[in-house]
Wavefront OBJ file of the C-alpha trace (Angstrom):
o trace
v -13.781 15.993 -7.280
v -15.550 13.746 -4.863
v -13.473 10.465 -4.680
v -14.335 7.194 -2.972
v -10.902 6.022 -2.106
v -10.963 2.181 -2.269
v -6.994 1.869 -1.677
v -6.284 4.752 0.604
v -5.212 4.168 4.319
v -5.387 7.670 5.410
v -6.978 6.736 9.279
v -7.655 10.824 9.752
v -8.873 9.534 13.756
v -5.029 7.694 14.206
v -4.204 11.241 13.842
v -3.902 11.782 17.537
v -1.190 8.696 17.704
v 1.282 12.494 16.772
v -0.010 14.667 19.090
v 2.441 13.803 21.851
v 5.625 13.543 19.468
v 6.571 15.496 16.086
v 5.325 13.468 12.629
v 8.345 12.004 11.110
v 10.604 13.677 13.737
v 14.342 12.973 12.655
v 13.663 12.070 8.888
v 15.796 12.607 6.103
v 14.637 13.696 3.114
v 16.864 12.151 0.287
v 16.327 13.296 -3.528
v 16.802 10.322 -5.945
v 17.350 10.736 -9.716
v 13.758 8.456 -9.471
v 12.356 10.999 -6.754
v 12.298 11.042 -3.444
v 12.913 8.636 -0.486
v 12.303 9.289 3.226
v 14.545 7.898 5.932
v 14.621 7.625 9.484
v 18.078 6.366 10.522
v 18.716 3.765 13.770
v 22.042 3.880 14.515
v 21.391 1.053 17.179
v 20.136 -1.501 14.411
v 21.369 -3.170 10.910
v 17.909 -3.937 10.244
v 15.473 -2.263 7.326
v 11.727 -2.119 6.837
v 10.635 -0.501 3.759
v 7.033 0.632 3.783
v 4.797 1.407 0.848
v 1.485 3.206 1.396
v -1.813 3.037 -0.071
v -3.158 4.749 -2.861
v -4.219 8.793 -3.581
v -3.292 11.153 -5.124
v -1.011 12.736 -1.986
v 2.538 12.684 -0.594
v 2.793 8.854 1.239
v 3.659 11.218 3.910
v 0.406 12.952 4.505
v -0.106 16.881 4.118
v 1.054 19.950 4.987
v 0.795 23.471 5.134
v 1.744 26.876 3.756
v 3.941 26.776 7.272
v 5.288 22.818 6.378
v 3.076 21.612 9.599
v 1.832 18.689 9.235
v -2.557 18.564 8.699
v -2.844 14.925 7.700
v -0.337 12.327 8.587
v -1.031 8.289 6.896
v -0.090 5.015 8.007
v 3.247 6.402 7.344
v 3.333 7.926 10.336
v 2.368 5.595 13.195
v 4.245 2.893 11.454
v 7.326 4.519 11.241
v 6.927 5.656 15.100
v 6.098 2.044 16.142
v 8.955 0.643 14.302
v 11.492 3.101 14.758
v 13.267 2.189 18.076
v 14.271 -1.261 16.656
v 14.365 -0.776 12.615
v 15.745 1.593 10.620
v 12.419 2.925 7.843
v 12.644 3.788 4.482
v 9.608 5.772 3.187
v 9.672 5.261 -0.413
v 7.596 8.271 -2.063
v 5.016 7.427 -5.051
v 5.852 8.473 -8.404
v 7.817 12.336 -8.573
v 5.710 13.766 -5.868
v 6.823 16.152 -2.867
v 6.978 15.688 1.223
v 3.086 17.189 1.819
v 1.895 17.509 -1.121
v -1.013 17.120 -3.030
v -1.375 16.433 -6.471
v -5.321 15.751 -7.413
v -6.750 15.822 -11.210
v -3.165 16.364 -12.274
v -2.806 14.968 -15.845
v 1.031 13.733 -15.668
v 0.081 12.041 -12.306
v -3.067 10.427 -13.846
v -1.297 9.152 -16.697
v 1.294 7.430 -14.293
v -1.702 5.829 -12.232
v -1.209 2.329 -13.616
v 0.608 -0.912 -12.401
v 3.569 -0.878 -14.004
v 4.367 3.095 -13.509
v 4.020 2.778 -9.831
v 5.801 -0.737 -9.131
v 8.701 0.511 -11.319
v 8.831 3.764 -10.134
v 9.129 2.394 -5.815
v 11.650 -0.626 -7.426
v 14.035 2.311 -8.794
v 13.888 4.125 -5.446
v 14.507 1.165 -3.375
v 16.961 0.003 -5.602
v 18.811 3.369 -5.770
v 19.085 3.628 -1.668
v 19.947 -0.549 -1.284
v 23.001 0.563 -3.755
v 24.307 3.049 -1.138
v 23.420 1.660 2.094
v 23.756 -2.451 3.351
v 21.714 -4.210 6.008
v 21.673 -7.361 7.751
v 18.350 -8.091 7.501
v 15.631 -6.264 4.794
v 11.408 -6.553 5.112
v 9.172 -4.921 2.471
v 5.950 -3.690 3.863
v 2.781 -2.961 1.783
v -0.482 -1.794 2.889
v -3.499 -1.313 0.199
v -2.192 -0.617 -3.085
v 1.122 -1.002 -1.473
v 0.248 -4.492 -0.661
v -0.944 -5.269 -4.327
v 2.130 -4.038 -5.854
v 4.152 -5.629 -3.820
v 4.771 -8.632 -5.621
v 5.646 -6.332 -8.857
v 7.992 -4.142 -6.622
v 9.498 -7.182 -5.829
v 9.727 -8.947 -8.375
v 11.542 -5.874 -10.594
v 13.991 -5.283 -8.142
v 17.802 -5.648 -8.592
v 18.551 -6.076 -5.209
v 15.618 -8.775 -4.819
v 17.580 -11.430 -2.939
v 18.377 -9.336 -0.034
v 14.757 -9.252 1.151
v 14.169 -11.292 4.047
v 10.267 -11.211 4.403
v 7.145 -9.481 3.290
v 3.900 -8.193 4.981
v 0.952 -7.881 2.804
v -1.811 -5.923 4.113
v -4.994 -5.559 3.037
v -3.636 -6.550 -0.707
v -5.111 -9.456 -1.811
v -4.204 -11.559 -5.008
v -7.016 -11.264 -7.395
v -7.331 -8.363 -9.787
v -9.521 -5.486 -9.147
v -12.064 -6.778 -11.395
v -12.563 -9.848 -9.707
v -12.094 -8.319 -6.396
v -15.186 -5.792 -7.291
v -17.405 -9.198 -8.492
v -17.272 -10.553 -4.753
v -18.309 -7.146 -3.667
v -21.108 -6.971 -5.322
v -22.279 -9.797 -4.071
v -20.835 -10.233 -0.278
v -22.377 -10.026 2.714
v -19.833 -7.515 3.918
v -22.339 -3.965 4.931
v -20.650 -1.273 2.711
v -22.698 1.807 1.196
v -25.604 0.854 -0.808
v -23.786 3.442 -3.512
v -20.653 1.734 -3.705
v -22.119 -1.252 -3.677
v -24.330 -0.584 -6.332
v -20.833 0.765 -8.539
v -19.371 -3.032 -7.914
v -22.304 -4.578 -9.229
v -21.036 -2.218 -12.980
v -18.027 -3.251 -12.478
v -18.604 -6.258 -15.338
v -20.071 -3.631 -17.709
v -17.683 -0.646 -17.006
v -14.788 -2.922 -17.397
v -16.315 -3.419 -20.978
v -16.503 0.198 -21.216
v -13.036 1.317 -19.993
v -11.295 -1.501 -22.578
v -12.405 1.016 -25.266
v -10.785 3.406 -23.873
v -7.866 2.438 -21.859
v -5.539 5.270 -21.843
v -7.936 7.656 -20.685
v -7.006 10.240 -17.523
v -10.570 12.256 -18.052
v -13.099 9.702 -17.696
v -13.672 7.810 -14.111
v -14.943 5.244 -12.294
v -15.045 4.625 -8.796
v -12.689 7.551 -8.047
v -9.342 6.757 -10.483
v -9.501 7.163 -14.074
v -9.718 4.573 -17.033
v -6.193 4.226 -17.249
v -5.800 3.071 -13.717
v -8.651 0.416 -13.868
v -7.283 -0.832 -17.414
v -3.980 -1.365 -15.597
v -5.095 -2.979 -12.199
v -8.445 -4.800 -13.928
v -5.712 -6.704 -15.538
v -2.755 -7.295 -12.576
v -3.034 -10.827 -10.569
v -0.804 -10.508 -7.667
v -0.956 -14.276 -6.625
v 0.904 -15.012 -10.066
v 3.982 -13.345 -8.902
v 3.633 -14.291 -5.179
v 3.776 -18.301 -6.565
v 7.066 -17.501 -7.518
v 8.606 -15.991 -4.089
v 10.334 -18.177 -2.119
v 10.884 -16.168 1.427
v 8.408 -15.953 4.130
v 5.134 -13.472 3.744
v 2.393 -12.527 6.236
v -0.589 -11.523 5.343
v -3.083 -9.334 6.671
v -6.693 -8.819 6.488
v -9.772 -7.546 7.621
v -12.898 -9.596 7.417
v -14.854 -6.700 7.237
v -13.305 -5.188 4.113
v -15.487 -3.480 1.938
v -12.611 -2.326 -0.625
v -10.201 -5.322 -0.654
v -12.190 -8.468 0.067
v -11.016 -11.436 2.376
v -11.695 -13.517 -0.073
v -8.676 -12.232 -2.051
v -6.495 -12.954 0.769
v -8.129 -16.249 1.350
v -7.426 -17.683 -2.487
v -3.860 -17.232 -1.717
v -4.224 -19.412 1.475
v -6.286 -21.882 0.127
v -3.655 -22.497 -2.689
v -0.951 -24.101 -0.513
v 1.889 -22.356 -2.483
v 4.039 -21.982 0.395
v 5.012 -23.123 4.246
v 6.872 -19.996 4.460
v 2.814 -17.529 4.420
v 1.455 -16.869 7.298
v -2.190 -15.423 6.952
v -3.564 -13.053 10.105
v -7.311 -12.293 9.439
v -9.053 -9.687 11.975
v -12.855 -10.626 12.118
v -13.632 -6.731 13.014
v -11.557 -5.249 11.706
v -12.405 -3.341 8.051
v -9.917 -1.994 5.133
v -7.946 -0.481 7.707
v -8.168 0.229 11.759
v -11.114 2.263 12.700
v -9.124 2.824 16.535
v -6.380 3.342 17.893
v -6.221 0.289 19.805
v -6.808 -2.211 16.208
v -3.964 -0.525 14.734
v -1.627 -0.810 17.855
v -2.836 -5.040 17.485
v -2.063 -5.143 14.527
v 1.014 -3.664 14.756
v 2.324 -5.566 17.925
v 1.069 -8.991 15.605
v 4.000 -7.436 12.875
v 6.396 -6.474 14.916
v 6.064 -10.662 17.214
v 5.830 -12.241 12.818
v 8.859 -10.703 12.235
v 11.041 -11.327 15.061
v 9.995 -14.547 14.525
l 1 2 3 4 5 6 7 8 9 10 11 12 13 14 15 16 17 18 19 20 21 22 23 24 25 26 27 28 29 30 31 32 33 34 35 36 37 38 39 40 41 42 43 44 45 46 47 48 49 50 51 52 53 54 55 56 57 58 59 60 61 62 63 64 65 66 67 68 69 70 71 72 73 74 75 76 77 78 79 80 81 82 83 84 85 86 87 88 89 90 91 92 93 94 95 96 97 98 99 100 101 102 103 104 105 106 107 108 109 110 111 112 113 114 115 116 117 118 119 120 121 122 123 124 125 126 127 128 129 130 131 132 133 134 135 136 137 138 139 140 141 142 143 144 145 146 147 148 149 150 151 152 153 154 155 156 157 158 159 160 161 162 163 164 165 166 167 168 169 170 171 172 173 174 175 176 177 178 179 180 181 182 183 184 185 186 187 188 189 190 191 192 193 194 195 196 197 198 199 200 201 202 203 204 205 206 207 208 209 210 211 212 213 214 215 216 217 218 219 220 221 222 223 224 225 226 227 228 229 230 231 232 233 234 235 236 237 238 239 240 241 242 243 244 245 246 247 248 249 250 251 252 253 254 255 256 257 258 259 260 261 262 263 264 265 266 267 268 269 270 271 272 273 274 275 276 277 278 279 280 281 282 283 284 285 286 287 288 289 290 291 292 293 294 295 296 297 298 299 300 301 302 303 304 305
């Protein structure tokens, strides 16, 4: 199935970022009664940064092959590497999927493609590794879909008040649904396709409510039961209630998550504790090798404060 993926932050060119050192060299695979979590230990620090990746219907990590070598590495990857020398990283993985793996048109994973099965789903798995392990200081990290749900992961977890800060990027605070009404009519270049799928969005939304739990029928790459789910979810309703500092990030250029749904969060004034980076060329995600490191560098200055 041909998918446009609107959430995914697979950078296939960052690819080369690996080629000098092993993807993931180090980690430790730990199986959860939730599923499983990925950790790279730093003996050096007392520090955390938990990461959650974008959407797809693949292993957070990437993919691999019959010989477990790695063909596709995401954000995961060059994150982890730029991070690891002063943070420990803990690689939460989506739903009950496998290091590598990849799991399209799979019923039981389409039927779990929703909001609340996600956020509740990385909560437990955070939750389950904060029981066993204590840090000094604790950031959650969200990029795409990771950065939407963010606000739900945190808001469900049990160990919620030992999180220090949050970096949003590329999540925005509106729903989908709204988020799809200011594509259809920005200014932003995208395809004249997907732009032309937006501009349903009003009508399809109509269409999908009459069938919400559907895995068969699709729009926009993700099936009814996804939309129904994330048509509905506001994240700036649950970030008004968090009271530690956030940074968000965004591309001006971004034809999947608008600015604009980064923007409504600034222009409400509901904290002196957000900061709000915007990259004027940048798009849904770095395009090279050089935006990412930027970006990354601006992270790692935010959180050190």
């Amino acid at each position: 199935m041909k998918q446009l993926r609107l959430f995914s932050i697979i950078i296939m060119v960052l690819f080369i970022l690996s080629c000098s050192t092993i993807p993931y060299s180090g980690m430790e695979v730990i199986s959860e009664t939730e599923g499983y979590n990925y950790f790279i230990r730093n003996k050096e620090s007392n520090s955390l940064i938990i990461y959650i990746n974008g959407s797809g219907y693949k292993s957070v990590l990437g993919l691999r092959d019959h010989n477990h070598k790695w063909t596709e590495t995401t954000l995961s990857n060059p994150l982890s590497q730029h991070f690891r020398d002063s943070y420990n990283i803990l690689i939460p993985e989506k739903l009950d999927f496998s290091p590598g793996e990849i799991y399209l048109d799979n019923p039981e994973v389409l039927s779990k493609s929703t909001v609340q099965a996600l956020g509740l789903r990385y909560s437990g798995k955070i939750d389950s590794f904060l029981r066993k392990n204590n840090f000094d200081e604790i950031i959650l990290i969200g990029t795409s879909e990771g950065g939407a749900l963010l606000p739900f992961i945190y808001e469900n977890l049990e160990y919620k008040n030992e999180i220090d800060k949050m970096v949003i990027w590329s999540g925005g605070g509106l729903s989908q649904l709204k988020e799809f009404q200011i594509l259809r009519d920005s200014s932003v270049e995208m395809p004249d396709q997907y732009r032309e799928l937006c501009g349903q969005v009003t009508e399809m939304a109509d269409t999908i409510s009459k069938d919400p739990e559907a895995i068969d029928r699709y729009y926009l790459g993700h099936p009814y039961i996804r939309w129904s789910s994330f048509f509905e979810y506001e994240p700036i309703e649950l970030i008004k209630g968090i009271k530690i500092p956030i940074l968000f990030i965004h591309g001006e250029l971004d034809w999947s998550t608008p600015v604009e749904s980064t923007r409504i969060i600034e222009d409400s004034n509901i904290s002196d504790l957000f900061d709000f980076y915007y990259y004027p060329k940048m798009e849904h995600s770095p395009s090279s090798v050089s935006e990412l490191k930027k970006v990354l560098k601006d992270i790692e200055k935010w959180l050190i404060g």
